[in-house]
C-alpha positions in Angstrom: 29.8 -36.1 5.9 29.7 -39.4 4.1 27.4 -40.0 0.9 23.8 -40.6 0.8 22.4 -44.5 1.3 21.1 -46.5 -1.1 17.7 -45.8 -2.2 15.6 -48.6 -0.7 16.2 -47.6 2.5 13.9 -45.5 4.3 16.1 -45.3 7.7 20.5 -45.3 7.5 21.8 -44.6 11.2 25.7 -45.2 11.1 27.9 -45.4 14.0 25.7 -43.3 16.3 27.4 -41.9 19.6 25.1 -40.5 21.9 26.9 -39.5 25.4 25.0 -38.0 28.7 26.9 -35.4 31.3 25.9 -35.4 34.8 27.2 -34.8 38.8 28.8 -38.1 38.0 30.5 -37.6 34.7 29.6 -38.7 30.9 28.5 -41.8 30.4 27.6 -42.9 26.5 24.1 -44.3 26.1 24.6 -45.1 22.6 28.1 -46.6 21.6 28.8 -47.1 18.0 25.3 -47.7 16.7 24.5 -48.8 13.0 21.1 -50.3 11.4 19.0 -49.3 8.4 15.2 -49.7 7.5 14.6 -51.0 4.1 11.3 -49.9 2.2 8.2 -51.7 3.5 10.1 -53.6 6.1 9.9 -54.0 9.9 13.1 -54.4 11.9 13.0 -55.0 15.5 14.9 -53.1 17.9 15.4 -55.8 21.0 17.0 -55.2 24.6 16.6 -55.2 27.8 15.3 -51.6 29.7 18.2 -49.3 29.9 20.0 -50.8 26.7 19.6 -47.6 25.1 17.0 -48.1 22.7 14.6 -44.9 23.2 17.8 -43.1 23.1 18.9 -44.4 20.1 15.0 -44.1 18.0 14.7 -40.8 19.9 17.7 -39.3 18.3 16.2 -40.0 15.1 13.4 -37.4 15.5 15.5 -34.6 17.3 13.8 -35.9 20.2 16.7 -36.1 23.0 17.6 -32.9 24.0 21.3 -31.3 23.7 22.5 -30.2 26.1 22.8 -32.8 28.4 22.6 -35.1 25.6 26.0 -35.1 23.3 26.4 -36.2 19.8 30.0 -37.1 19.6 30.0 -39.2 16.4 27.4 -40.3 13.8 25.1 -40.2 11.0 21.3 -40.3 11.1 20.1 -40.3 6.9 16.3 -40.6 6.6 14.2 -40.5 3.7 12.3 -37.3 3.3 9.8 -35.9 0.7 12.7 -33.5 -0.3 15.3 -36.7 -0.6 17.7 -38.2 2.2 18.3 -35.5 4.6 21.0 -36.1 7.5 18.4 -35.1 10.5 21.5 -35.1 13.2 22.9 -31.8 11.5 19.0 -30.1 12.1 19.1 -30.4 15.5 19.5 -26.6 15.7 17.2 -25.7 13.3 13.4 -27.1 14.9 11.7 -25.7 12.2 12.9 -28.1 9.8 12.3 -31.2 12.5 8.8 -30.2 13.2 8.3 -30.2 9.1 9.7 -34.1 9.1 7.7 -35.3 12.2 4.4 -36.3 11.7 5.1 -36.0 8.0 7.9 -37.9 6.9 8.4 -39.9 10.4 6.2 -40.5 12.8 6.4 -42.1 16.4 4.3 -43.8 18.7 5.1 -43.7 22.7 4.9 -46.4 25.6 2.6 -44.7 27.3 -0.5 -43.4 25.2 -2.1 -41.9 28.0 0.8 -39.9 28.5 1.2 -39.0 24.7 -2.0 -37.1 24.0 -3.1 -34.3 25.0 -5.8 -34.3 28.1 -7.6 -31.2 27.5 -7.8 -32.2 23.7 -10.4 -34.6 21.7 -8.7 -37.3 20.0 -10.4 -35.3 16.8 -8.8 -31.9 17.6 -5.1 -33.9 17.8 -5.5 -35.6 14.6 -6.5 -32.8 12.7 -4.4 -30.1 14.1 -1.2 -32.5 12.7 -3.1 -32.6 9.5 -3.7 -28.9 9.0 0.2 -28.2 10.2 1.7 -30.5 7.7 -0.6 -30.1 4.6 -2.5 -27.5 3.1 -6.3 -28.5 3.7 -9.3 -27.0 4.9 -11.0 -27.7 8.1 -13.7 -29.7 6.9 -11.1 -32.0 4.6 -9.3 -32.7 7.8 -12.0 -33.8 9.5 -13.2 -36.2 7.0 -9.6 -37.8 6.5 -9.4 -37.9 10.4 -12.7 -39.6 10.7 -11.3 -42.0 8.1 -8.1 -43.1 9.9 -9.7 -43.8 12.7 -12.2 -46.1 10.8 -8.9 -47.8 9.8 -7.4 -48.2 12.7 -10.7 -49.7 13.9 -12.3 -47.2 16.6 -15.8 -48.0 16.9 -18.1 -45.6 15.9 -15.4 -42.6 14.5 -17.4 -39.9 14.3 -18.8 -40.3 17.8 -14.8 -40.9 18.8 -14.2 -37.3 17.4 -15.3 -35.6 20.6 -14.0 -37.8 23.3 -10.8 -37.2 25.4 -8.3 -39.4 26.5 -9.5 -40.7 29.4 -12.3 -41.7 28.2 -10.8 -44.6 26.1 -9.7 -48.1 26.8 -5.9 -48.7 27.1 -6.5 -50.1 23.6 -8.7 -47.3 22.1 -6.4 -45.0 23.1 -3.6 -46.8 21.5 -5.4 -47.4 18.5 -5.8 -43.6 18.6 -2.2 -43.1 19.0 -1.9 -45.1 16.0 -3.9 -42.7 13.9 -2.4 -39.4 14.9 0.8 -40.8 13.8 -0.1 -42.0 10.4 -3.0 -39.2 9.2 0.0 -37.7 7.3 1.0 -41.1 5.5 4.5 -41.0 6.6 7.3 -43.6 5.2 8.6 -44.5 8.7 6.9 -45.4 11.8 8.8 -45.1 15.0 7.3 -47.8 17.4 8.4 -47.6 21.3 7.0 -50.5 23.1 3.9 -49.9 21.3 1.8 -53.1 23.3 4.3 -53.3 26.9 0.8 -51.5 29.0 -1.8 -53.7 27.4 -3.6 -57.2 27.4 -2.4 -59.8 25.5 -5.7 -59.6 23.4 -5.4 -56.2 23.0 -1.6 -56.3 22.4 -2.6 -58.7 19.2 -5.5 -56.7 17.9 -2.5 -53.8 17.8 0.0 -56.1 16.4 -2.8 -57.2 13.8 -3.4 -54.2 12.8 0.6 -52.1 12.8 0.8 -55.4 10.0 -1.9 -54.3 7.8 -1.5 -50.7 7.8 2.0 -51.7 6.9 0.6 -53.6 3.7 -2.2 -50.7 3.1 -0.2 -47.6 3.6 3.9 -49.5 2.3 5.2 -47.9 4.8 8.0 -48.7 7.2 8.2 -49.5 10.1 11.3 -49.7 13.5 9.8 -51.3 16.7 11.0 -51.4 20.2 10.1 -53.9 22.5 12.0 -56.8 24.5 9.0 -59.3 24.0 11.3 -61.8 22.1 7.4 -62.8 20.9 6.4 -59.6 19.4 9.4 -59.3 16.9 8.9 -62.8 15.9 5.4 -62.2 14.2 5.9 -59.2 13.4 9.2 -58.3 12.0 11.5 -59.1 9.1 14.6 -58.7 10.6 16.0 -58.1 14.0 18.9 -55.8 15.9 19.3 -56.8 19.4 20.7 -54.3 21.6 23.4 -53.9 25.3 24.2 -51.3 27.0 24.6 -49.2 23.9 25.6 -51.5 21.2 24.7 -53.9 18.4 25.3 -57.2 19.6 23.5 -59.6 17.2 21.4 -58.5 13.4 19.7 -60.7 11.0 16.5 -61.9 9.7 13.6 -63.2 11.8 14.1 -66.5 10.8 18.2 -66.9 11.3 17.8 -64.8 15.0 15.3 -67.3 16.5 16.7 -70.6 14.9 19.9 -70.1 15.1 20.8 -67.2 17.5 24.6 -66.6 17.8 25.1 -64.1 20.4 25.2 -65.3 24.0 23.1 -62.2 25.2 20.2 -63.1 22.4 20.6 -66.9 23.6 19.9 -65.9 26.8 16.7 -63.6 26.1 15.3 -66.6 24.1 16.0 -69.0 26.7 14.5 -66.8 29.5 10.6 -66.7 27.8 8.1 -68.9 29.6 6.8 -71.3 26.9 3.7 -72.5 26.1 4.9 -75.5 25.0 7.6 -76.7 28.4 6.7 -78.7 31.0 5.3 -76.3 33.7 7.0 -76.2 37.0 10.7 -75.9 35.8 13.1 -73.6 36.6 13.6 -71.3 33.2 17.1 -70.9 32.0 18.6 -67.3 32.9 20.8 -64.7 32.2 22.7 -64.2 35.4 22.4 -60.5 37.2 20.5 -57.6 35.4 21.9 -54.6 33.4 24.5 -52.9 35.4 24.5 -49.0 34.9 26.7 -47.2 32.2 29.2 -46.1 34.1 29.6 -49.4 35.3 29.8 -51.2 32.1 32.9 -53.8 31.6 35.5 -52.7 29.4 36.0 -54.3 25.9 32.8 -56.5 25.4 29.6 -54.7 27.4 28.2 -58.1 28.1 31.3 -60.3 29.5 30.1 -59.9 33.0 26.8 -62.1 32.3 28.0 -64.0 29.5 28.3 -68.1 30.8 30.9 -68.5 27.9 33.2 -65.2 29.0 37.7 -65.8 27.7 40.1 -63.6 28.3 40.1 -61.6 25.1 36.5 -60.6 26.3 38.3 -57.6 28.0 39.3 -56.0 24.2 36.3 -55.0 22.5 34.8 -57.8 19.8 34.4 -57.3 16.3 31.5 -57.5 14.4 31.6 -60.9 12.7 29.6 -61.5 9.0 28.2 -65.2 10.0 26.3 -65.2 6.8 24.3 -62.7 4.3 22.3 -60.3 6.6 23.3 -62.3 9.8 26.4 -60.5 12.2 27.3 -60.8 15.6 29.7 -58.7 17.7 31.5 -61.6 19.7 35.3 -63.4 19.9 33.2 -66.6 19.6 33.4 -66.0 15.9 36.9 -65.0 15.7 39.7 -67.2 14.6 41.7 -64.9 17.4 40.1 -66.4 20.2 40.7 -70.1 19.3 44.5 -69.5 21.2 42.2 -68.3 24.5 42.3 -71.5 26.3 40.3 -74.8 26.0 37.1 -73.4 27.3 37.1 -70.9 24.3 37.6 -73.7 22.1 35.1 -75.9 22.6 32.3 -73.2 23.1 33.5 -72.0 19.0 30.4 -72.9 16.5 31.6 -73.2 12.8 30.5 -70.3 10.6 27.9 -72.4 8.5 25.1 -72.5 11.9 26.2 -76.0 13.2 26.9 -74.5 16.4 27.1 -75.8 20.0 24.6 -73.1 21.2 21.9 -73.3 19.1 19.5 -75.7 20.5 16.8 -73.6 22.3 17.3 -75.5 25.4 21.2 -75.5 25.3 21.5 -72.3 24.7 22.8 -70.6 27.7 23.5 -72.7 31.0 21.0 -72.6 33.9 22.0 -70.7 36.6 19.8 -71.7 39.4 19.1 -69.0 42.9 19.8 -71.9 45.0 20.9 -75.9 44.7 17.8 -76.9 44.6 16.0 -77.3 41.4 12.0 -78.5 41.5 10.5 -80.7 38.7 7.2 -80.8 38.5 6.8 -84.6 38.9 7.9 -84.3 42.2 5.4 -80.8 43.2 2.7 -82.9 41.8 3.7 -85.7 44.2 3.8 -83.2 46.7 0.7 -81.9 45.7 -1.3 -85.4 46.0 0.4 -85.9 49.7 -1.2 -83.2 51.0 -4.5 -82.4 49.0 -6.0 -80.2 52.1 -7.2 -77.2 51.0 -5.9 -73.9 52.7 -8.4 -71.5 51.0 -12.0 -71.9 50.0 -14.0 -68.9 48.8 -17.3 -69.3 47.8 -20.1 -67.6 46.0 -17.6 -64.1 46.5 -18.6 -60.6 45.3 -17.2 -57.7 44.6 -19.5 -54.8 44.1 -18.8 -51.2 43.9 -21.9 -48.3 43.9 -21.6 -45.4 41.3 -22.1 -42.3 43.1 -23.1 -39.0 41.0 -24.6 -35.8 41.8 -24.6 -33.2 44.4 -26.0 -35.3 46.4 -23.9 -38.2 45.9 -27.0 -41.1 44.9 -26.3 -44.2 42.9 -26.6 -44.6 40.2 -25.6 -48.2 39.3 -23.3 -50.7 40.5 -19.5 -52.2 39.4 -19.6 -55.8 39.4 -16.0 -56.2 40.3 -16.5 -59.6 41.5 -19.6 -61.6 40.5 -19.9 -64.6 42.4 -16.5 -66.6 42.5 -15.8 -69.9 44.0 -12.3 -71.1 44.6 -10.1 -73.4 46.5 -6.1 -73.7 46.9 -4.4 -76.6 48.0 -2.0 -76.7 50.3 1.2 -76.4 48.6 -0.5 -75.8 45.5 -0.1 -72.6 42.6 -3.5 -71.9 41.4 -3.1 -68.9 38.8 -5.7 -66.6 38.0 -5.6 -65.6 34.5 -7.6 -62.6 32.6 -7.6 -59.2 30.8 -7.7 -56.1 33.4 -10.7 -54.8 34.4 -11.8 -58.5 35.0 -11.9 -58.5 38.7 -8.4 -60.6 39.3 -6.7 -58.1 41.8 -9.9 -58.1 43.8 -10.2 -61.4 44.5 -6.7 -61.2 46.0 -7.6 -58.4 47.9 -10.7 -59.8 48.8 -8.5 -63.2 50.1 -6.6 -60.8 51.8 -9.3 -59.0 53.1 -8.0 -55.8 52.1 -11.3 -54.8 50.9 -14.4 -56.2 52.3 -16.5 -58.7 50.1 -20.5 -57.6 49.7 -21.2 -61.0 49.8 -20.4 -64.7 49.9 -17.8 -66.4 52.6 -14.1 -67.0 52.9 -12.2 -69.6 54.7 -8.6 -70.1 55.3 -6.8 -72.0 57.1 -3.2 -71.4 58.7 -2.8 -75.2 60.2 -4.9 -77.1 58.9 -8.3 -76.3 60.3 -10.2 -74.0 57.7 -12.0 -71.3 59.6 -14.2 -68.8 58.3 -12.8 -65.2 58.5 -15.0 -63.3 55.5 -15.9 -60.5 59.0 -14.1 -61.2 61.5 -12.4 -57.9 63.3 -9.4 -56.6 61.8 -7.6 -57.2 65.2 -8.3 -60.9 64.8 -7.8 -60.4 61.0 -3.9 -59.2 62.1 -3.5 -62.4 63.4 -4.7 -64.0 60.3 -2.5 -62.2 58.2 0.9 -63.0 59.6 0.3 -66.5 57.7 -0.7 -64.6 54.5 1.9 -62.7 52.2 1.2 -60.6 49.4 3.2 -59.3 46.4 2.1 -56.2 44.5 1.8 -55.7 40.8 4.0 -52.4 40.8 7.4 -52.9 43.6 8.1 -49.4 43.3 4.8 -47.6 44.4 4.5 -50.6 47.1 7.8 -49.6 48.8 7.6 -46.4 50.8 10.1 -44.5 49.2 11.3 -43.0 53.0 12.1 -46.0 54.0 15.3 -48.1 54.1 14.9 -51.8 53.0 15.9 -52.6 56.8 12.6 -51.0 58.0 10.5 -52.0 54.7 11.2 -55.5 55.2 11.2 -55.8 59.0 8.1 -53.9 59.5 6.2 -57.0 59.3 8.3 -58.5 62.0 8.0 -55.6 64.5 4.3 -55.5 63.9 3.6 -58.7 65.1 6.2 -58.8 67.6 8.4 -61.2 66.2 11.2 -59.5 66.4 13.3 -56.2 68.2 16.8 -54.5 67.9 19.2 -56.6 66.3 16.7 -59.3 66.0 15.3 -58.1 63.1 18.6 -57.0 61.2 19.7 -60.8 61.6 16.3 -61.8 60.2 16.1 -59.1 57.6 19.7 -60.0 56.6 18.2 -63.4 55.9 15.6 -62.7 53.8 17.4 -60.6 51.4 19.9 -63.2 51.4 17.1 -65.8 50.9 15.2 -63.6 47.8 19.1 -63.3 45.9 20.3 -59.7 47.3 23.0 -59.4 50.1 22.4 -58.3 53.5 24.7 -55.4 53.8 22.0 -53.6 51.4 19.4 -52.7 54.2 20.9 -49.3 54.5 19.5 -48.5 50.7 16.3 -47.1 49.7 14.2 -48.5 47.0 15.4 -46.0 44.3 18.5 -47.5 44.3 17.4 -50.9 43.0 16.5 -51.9 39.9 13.3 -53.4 39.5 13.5 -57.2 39.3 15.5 -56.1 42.6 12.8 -54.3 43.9 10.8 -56.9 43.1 12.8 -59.5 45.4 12.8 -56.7 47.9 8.2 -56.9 47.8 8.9 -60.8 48.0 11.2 -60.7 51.0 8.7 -58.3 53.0 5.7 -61.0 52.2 7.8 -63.7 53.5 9.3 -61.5 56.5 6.4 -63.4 58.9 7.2 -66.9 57.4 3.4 -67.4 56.0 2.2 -70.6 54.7 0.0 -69.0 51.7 1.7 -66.4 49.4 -0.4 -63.9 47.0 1.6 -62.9 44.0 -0.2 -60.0 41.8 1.0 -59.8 38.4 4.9 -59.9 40.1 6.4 -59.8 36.6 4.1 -58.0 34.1 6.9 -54.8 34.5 9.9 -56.8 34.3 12.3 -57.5 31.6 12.4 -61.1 29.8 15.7 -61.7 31.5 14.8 -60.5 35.0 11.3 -62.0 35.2 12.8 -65.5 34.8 14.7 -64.8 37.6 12.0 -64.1 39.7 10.0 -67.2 38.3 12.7 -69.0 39.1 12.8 -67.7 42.4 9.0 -68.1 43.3 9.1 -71.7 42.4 12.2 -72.2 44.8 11.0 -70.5 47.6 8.0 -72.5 47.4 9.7 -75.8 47.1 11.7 -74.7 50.0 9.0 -73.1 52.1 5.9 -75.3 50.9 4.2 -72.3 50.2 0.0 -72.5 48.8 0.0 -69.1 46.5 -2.7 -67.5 44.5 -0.2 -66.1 41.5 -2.3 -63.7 39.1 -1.4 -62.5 36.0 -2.6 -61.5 32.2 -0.6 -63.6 30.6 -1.3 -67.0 30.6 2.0 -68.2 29.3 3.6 -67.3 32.3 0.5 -68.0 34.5 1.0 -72.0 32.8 4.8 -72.1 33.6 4.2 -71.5 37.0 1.1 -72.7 38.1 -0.9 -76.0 39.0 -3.9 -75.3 38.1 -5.3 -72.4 36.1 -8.5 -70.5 36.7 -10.1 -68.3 34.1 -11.7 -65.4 34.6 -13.7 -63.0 32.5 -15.8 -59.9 33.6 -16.1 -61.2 37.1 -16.7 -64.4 37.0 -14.6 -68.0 36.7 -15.3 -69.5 33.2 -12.7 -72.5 32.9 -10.9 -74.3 35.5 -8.6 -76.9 35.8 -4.7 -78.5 35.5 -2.6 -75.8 33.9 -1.1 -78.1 31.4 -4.6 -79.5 30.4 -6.2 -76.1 30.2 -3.4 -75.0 27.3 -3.7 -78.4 25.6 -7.4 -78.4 25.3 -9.4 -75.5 26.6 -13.2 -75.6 26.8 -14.0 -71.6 26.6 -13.8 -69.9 24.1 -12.4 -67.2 26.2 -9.6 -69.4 27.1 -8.6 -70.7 23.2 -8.7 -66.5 22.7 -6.1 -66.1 25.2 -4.1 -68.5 24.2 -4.1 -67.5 20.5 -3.0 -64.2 21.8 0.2 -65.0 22.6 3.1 -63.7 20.9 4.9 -67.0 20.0 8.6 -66.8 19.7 8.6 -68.7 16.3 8.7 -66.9 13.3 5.4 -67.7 10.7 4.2 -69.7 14.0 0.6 -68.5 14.0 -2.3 -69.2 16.8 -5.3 -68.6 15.3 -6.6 -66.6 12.8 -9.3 -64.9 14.5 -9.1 -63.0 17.8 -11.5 -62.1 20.2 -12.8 -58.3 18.5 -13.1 -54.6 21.2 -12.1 -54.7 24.1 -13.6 -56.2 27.6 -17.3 -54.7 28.4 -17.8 -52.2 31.0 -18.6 -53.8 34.8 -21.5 -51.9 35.3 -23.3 -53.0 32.7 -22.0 -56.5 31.4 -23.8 -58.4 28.6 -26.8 -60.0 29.2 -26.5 -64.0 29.3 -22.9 -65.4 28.7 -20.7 -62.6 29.4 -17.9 -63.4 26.4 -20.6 -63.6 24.0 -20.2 -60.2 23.0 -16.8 -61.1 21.5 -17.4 -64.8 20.6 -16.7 -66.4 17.5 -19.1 -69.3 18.7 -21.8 -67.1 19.9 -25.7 -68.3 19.7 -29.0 -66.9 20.4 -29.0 -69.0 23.7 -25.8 -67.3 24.9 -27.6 -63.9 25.1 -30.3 -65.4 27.0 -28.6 -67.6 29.7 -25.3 -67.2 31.6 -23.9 -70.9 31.7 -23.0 -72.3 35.0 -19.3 -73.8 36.1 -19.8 -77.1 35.5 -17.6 -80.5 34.9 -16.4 -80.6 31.3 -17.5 -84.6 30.0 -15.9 -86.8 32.3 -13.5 -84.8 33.3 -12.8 -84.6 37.5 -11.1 -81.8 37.7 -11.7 -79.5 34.5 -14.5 -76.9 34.6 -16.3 -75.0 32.1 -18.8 -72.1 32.0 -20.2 -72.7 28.6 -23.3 -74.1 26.9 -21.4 -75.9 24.5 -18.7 -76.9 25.7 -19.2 -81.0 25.0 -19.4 -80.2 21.4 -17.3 -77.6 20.1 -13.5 -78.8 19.7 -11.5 -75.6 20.5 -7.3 -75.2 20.1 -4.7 -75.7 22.5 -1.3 -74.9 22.1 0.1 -78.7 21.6 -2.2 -78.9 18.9 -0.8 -75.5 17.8 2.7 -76.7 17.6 1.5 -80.4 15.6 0.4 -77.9 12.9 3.7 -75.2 12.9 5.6 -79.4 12.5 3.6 -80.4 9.9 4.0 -76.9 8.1 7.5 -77.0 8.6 7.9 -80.5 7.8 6.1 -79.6 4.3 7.9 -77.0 3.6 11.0 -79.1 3.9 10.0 -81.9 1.3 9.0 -78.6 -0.9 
């Protein structure tokens, strides 16, 4: 065993080998794995899913089990009340683990519903780690466990003592999470996609906050995630991760500015900005992670990487491009100049002058087809043919809340409070907003999937808008073979007992469009058409990964060539990488197929990039709409500026705003009196309380609506605005 780290490092793993035996064989997960954790500092594990990351922060706890997992190689040091202790040589001994967790290292899970007990209060949980690791009474515990929870910002603690699981917001019970992990003041948190389930406004009140109990509590802290925008205002430095290795590491600042490692490029390059021109094909990273097994010999990433030499096939060194900045790639090697012309011009010098490091040169585009839309031309588009295909108006939504033997209600779930809408033919409106604010019904409700309790619905597959809010679901049938619709989650909307053949040509055989060998040839088509090959139709969806499941939902919900396509939240479970690609893919196919589609989502970064125009909605109801671009440049609710200030930008020190919208969204049943926002308003007045404001025309404005009372006065931030400032900051900071 080698020596001990340094002192000012809380975390040391060195070349970590972690290998997995199966039917198949072994296959190593982690490959060769080294960072370290300094004192008071956040590093920033980023990779696509299946890089091995949870693996790799897992191991660091004693929390991958052996067998199957194997330890082949590696050191793990961490910093323990007792000293640095080498935690891979306690994985027999439990006793000693269970003494460091909680205490000396603690770890918060992806899921937080699925990381606390159910039959437990939050209270019990946080004290029962307080009375195993320290040497309290009962009544001491609870007071310190009332306190954390006051500062991770639970409403009412005491009151939060008694509740269970369940009975907490996605972002209570993180916040939760948060305190069971910290009541013992550990020196390392462990952070595992700590904000990948919840809203972006949540997600920054978590982000927020991990920051300041950093500051309060100096601890440490090693996040996973593979939001490029998460690391960048949160950490100090950055490892990115493939398929089990190290591929870039450096500060914030030198990763995002002047990224050297193709892979890194490519995840950069792949984030829907606030600030592009919407209606663009993002750059890519061409196919998705391949499995373990199959991963190429010498460098992991040669198979995907546009600037690939022939040397790629030994494996690359790690290169020092400057102090606390490395990169594992021939492109930085003096061997690879002798590789061929290609290799020599795609060399940057070691100083940062390098070829690749603009943000939009990055990594070539690799388009899904040879068409490539700009959005001048799907505006033109747009204004030729300015028919609408859907109206809804005045829609609702309204659920009754049955209790009681007896089964009476007791109040009502405004799902859907009285929306009007219209799409365009050829037209992306997106429909923006935190869940639990009614988005997915209104595409069900377009769909008539469920049945609206009031208000109307028109739709029209040729031109002629008819109304079809009750018609019979026989006539409905009809209806829906011009509608499509793409689910939030591909895996649970594939039936796992069926092949992709059947999945996708059910459609087709349901409304008669197709028989026998009729509907291979077409099925073959459309897999061909959504980027997967034809000869797949034998598979089930379990053997796809999910950006290719994903294409799989799209193909199905164009199998009956509709004219109007409803997209809900398609890439809120995808990687970075993988939901450009299907982005990219949506804004093809509608080029292609002049599709009108109703695309929904929560974040309205990616809701911009693809979109039109942009409705808003919050607690049932529309409160801005209007062209996608304007909405970002200069929104007119203050629900709106919050969402955009919520976004994670990838810029390091590139703030929004300073204050976020505070809790979480009210409950349906019983929203606020007056404006429904006020609640959480930083512009709040008594007349807000009193009187909801109506959708109206923001000044002169023709097509920007607002639902607020002042609206004409108060001058809110949009993200061009935003970037002026981060210029002018940066600008000064220059002449300084």
């Amino acid at each position: 065993m080698n020596s001990p780290p340094d002192t000012d490092k809380v975390l040391d793993i060195r070349n970590l080998q972690v290998s997995f035996s199966s039917i198949a064989g072994t296959t190593r997960a982690v490959n060769g794995v080294s960072l370290n954790v300094r004192s008071g500092e956040i590093v920033g594990l980023v990779g696509e899913s299946g890089c091995g990351k949870s693996v790799t922060i897992r191991s660091i706890v004693g929390l991958v089990p052996s067998p199957p997992a194997l330890f082949e190689d590696g050191e793990i040091w961490l910093r323990t009340r007792r000293g640095m202790t080498e935690t891979l040589s306690l994985y027999k001994n439990m006793k000693a683990l269970r003494q460091i967790r909680g205490r000396d290292v603690s770890m918060i899970f992806q899921e937080p519903m699925r990381s606390v007990h159910p039959m437990m209060t939050i209270g019990q949980q946080i004290t029962e780690g307080i009375l195993e690791h320290e040497v309290v009474d009962p009544a001491e515990a609870y007071d310190r466990t009332v306190e954390m929870l006051d500062l991770v910002g639970l409403p009412s603690p005491p009151a939060q003592m008694n509740r269970y699981a369940h009975e907490l917001s996605g972002g209570m019970r993180q916040r939760a999470l948060i305190a069971l992990a910290l009541v013992c003041h550990p020196q390392l948190l462990l952070a595992d996609e700590p904000t990948t389930a919840l809203d972006v406004t949540i997600q920054a009140q978590i982000l927020e906050l991990i920051r300041d109990l950093r500051e309060r509590m100096s601890m440490s802290v090693l996040l996973i995630t593979h939001n490029m925008g998460v690391v960048a205002n949160l950490a100090d430095r950055i490892s990115v991760m493939y398929l089990g290795r190290i591929m870039e590491t450096g500060t914030v600042e030198e990763i995002f500015k002047e990224p050297a490692h193709p892979y890194t490029q490519g995840l950069l390059a792949s984030m829907p900005s606030l600030f592009s021109q919407p209606k663009t094909h993002l750059q890519s990273l061409r196919g998705v992670v391949p499995e373990l097994a199959m991963a190429p010999k010498g460098c992991v990433f040669a198979d995907r990487c546009p600037h690939v030499m022939p040397i790629c096939d030994e494996t690359p060194p790690v290169v020092e491009l400057r102090a606390d900045h490395s990169a594992a790639c021939w492109l930085y090697d003096d061997v690879e100049a002798s590789q061929g012309p290609d290799a020599a011009t795609a060399q940057p010098s070691h100083g940062g002058d390098s070829t690749l490091g603009d943000a939009s040169q990055r990594v070539e585009v690799i388009p899904l087809t040879k068409t490539e839309p700009a959005a001048d031309a799907a505006q033109k588009k747009l204004a030729d043919s300015d028919t609408d295909q859907l109206q809804i108006e005045n829609v609702a939504l309204h659920y009754p809340i049955l209790r009681g033997l007896l089964r009476r209600q007791v109040g009502t779930v405004r799902a859907v409070d009285g929306v009007d809408l219209s799409i365009r033919r050829g037209e992306t409106l997106g429909l923006v907003g935190e869940s639990g604010c009614g988005k997915t019904s209104v595409g069900r409700l377009v769909t008539r999937l469920v049945e609206p309790s009031a208000g109307r619905i028109r739709f029209g597959a040729d031109g002629r808008l008819e109304e079809i809010t009750h018609i019979p679901q026989k006539e409905m049938k009809g209806v829906r073979r011009s509608m499509g619709m793409v689910f939030q989650d591909p895996l649970s909307s594939l039936n796992a007992r069926m092949n992709i053949r059947n999945i996708v040509g059910e459609p087709l055989m349901l409304h008669g469009m197709a028989r026998g060998s009729a509907v291979d040839e077409r099925v073959g088509e459309l897999l061909e058409m959504v980027g997967l090959r034809a000869a797949h139709q034998s598979r089930f969806p379990h053997a796809f990964s999910g950006g290719q499941r994903q294409r799989i939902a799209i193909a199905r919900a164009l199998a009956t060539e509709p004219s109007f396509l409803v997209a809900d939240e398609p890439v809120s479970a995808l990687d970075v990488s993988v939901q450009a690609q299907i982005l990219n893919l949506l804004l093809t196919l509608q080029q292609q197929l002049n599709l009108s589609m109703l695309f929904i989502a929560h974040d309205i970064a990616v809701v911009r990039h693809v979109s039109d125009r942009i409705a808003v909605m919050y607690l049932g109801k529309i409160v801005e709409l209007g062209n996608a671009r304007e909405i970002c440049v200069r929104p007119v609710h203050p629900y709106t500026e919050a969402l955009l200030a919520s976004i994670p930008l990838p810029m390091p020190g590139l703030a929004t705003l300073q204050e976020m919208p505070k809790g979480d969204l009210p409950d349906p049943a019983n929203p606020p009196t007056g404006c429904r926002f006020h609640t959480r308003c930083p512009y709040s007045q008594p007349i807000c309380e009193q009187e909801e404001p109506r959708l109206v025309p923001f000044a002169d404005a023709v097509d920007h609506f607002g639902a607020c009372h002042f609206q004409d006065e108060l001058h809110l931030q949009g993200v061009e605005e935003i970037g002026e400032i981060h210029g002018s900051a940066a600008a000064a900071g220059g002449e300084e």
